[in-house]
C-alpha positions as CSV (number, residue, x, y, z in Angstrom):
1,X,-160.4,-40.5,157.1
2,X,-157.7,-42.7,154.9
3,X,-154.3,-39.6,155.7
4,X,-152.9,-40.2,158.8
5,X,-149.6,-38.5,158.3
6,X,-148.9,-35.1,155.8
7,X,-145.1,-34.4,156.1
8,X,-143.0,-31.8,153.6
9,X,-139.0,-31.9,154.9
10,X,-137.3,-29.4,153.5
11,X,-134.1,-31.2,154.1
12,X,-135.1,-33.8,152.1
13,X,-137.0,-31.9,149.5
14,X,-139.9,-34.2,149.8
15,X,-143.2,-35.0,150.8
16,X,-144.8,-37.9,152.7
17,X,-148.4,-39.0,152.8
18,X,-149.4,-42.2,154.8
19,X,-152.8,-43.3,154.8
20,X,-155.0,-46.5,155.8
21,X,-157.5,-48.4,153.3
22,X,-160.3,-50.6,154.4
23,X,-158.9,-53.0,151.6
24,X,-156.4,-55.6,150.9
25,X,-153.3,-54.5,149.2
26,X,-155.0,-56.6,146.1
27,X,-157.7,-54.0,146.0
28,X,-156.0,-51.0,146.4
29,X,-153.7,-51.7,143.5
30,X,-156.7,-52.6,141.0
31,X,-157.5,-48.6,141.8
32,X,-154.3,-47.7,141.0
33,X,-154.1,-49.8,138.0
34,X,-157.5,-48.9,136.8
35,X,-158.0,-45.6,135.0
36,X,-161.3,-45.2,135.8
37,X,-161.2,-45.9,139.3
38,X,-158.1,-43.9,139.5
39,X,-159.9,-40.8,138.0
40,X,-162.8,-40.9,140.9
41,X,-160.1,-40.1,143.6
42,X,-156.8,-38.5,141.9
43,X,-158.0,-35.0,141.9
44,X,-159.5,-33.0,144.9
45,X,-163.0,-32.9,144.6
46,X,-163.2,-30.0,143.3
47,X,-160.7,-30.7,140.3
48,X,-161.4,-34.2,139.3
49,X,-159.0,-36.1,136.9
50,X,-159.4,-37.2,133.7
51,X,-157.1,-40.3,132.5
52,X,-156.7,-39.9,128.7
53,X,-153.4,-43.0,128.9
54,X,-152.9,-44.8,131.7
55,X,-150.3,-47.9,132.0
56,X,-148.4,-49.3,135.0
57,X,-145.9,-50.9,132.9
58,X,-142.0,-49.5,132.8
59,X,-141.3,-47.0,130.3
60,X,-145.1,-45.9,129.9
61,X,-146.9,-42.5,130.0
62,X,-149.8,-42.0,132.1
63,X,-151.3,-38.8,130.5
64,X,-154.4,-37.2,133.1
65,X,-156.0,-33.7,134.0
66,X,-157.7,-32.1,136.5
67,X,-160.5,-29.7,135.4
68,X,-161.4,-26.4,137.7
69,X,-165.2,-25.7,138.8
70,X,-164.5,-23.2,135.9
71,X,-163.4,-25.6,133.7
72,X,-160.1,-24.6,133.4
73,X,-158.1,-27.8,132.6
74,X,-154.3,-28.9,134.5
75,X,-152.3,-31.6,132.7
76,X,-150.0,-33.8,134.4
77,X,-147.4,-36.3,132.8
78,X,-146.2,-39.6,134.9
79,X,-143.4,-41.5,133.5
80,X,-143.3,-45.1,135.1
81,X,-139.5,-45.8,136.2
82,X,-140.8,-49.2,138.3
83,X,-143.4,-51.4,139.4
84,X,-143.6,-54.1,141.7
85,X,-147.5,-55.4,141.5
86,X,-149.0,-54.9,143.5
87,X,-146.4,-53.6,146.3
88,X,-145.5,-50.4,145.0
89,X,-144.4,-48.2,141.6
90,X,-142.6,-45.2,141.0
91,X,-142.9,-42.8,138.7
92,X,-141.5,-38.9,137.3
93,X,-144.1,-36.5,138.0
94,X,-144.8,-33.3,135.6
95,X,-146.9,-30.6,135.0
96,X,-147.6,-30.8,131.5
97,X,-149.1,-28.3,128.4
98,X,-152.5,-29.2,126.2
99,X,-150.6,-31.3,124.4
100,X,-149.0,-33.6,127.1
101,X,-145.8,-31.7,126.9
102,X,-143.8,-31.4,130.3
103,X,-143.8,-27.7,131.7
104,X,-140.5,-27.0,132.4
105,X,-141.4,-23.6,134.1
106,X,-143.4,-26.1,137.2
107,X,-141.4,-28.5,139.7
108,X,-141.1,-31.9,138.2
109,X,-141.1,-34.7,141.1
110,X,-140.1,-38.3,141.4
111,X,-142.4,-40.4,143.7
112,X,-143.2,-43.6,144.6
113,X,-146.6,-45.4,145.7
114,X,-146.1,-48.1,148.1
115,X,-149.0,-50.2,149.2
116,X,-148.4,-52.2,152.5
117,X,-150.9,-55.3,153.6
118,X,-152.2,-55.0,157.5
119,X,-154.2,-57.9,157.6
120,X,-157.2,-57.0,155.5
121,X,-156.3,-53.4,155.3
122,X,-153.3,-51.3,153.3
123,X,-151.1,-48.7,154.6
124,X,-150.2,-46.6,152.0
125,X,-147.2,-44.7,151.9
126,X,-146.6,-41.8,149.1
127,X,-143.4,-40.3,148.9
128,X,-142.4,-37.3,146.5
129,X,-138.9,-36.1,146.0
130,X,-138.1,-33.1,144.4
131,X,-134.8,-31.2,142.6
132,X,-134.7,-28.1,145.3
133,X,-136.2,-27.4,148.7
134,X,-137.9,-24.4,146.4
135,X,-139.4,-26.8,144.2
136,X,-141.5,-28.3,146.9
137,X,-142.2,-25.4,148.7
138,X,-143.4,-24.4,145.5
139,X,-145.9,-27.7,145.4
140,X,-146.7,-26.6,149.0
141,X,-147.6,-23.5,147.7
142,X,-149.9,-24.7,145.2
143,X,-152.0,-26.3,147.7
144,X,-150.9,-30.0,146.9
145,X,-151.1,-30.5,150.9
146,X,-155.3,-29.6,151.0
147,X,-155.3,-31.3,147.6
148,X,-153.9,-34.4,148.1
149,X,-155.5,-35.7,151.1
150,X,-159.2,-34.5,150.0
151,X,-158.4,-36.6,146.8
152,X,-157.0,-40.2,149.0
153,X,-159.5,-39.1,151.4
154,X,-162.2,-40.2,148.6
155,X,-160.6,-43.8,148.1
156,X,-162.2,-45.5,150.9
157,X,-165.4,-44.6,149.0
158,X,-164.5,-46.5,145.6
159,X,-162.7,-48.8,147.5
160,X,-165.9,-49.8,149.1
161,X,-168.4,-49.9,146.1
């Protein structure tokens, strides 16, 4: 399996994810980059993502959400603070409303995907930072440990076809 490493700290209010990618950093960023690809692995499988907007450009909004086995839908918001193609980007992470509106009632995060070459294969690193130690264990809460590494379990998949 791609996660290797699931670590919340508390004392850093954050969250980090490292995983490995039978892939060339090249590769792994076209999944990023692409929508479609992107929506195959985002969400857990059983809440896959939809990406309505999707830019990895400064200053865009990537709108997406996850839909329940009930069909109950999750918005998310990402504002794109940097990119470095195909090395890494950052981005502000929200829950959102119907209307792509940021819910200020849920943690808002700021993380950063950064894609490392080992030989023919990426290291991945995903780091989230959040306001308050509250806030994440809020995420943590939520699930986003079981969540995230089913979803970037599924990469290697894509990556592959």
């Amino acid at each position: 399996m791609p996660v290797t490493d699931f670590t919340s700290n508390p004392d850093t209010r954050t969250i980090t994810i490292t995983a490995e990618f039978d892939a060339p950093v090249e590769r792994v960023w076209a999944l990023y980059a692409d929508p479609r690809q992107l929506e195959r692995v985002f969400g857990p499988p059983s809440h896959p993502a939809t990406f309505v907007q999707h830019d990895l450009t400064v200053g865009a909004e990537t709108r997406y959400y996850m839909t329940s086995p009930e069909g109950e839908k999750y918005p998310g918001v990402w504002t794109i603070t940097a990119v470095d193609e195909p090395h890494s980007f950052s981005f502000e992470d929200a829950f959102a409303d119907e209307q792509f509106r940021v819910n200020a009632d849920l943690p808002v995060c700021m993380s950063t995907y950064s894609f490392e070459p080992q030989g023919e294969r990426t290291r991945a690193v995903f780091v989230s930072t959040f306001a308050s130690a509250e806030a994440l264990q809020q995420v943590i809460d939520m699930g986003v440990e079981e969540g995230s590494i089913s979803a970037i379990n599924q990469i290697d998949g894509v990556l592959a076809a």
